[in-house]
N, C-alpha and C positions, 0 to 999 in steps of 0.2 A: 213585579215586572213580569212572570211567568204566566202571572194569570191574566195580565194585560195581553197579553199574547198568546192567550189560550183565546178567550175571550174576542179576540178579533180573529185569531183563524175558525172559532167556531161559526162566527157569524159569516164569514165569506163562504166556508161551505154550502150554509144554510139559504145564504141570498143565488149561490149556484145552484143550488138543487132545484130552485123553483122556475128558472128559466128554460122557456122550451126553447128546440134547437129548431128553430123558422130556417124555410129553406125561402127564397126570393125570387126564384125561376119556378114556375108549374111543369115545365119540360123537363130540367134537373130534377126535381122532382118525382115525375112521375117513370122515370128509368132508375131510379133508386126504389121507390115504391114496386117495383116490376123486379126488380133485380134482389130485394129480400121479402116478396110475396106480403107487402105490407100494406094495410089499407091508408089510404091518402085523407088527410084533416084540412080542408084549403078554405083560410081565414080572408075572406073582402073585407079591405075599408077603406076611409078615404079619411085625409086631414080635416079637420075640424066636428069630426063628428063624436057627438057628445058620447053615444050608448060603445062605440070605438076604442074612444079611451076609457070608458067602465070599463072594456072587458079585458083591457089590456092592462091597466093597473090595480085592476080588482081581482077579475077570476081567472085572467091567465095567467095570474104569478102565485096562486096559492097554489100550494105543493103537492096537493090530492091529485088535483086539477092536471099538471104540466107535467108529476109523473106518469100519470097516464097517458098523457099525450105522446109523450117521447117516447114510451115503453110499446105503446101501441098501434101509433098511427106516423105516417111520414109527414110531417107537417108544413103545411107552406101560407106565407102571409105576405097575399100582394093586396099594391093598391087598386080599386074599381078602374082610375085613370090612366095607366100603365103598369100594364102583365102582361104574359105570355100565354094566359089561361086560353082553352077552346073554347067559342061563341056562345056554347052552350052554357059556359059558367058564366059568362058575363051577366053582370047585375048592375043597376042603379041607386037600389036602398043600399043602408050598410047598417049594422054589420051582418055578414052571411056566412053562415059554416055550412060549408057544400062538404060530403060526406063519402069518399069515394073507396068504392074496390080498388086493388093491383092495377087492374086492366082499367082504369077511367071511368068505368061503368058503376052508376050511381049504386050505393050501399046502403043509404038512408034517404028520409026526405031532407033537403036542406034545411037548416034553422036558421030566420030571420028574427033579429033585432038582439038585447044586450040580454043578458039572462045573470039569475045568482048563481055562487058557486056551487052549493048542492044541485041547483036544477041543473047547472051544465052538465054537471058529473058525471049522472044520471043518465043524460040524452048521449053522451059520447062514449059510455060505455058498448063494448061489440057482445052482443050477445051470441 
């Protein structure tokens, strides 16, 4: 019994750790981003798209992957068809990881389309 229940707390741990903490407003967002000098991670997608759900059941729950993300960057995951984003993020393809400074001002080039999780890893680390 003890180990039944070691056993299941270890795994919900484990299934917590790899979840990043998506914010759903780009505004909330980026006054938290501003308010702990944080660079901004802002995830486009849109329902039905295939490379979408790759990234979100693939490489954005591996735990390399989402530590980094949380530890590093303010994260936020809207849809292309309703956000708050400035015009300037708006996109049509999906999926897009726009790549921002504190202040909204680009930090990288954005990355279009689904990637693996070493490549992601990779491309989101802040050098």
């Amino acid at each position: 019994m003890l180990k039944t229940l070691l056993l299941i707390l270890f795994i919900s741990i484990s299934s917590y750790a790899s979840e990043i903490l998506w914010n759903d407003s780009y505004q909330e967002a980026a006054l938290e981003a501003k308010a702990e000098n944080k660079p901004m991670l802002v995830f486009m997608s849109r329902a039905g798209c295939g490379s979408c759900e790759y990234m979100e059941d693939t490489v954005l729950i591996d735990n390399e992957v989402s530590d980094y993300i949380n530890k590093n960057y303010i994260a936020v995951h809207l849809d292309i068809h309703d956000n708050d984003a400035p015009k300037s993020l708006q996109v049509s393809v999906t999926p897009v990881f726009h790549f921002l400074k504190s202040d909204g001002s680009e930090l990288k080039e954005s990355l279009y389309g689904g990637k693996t999780a070493p490549f992601f890893i990779k491309i989101i680390q802040l050098k």
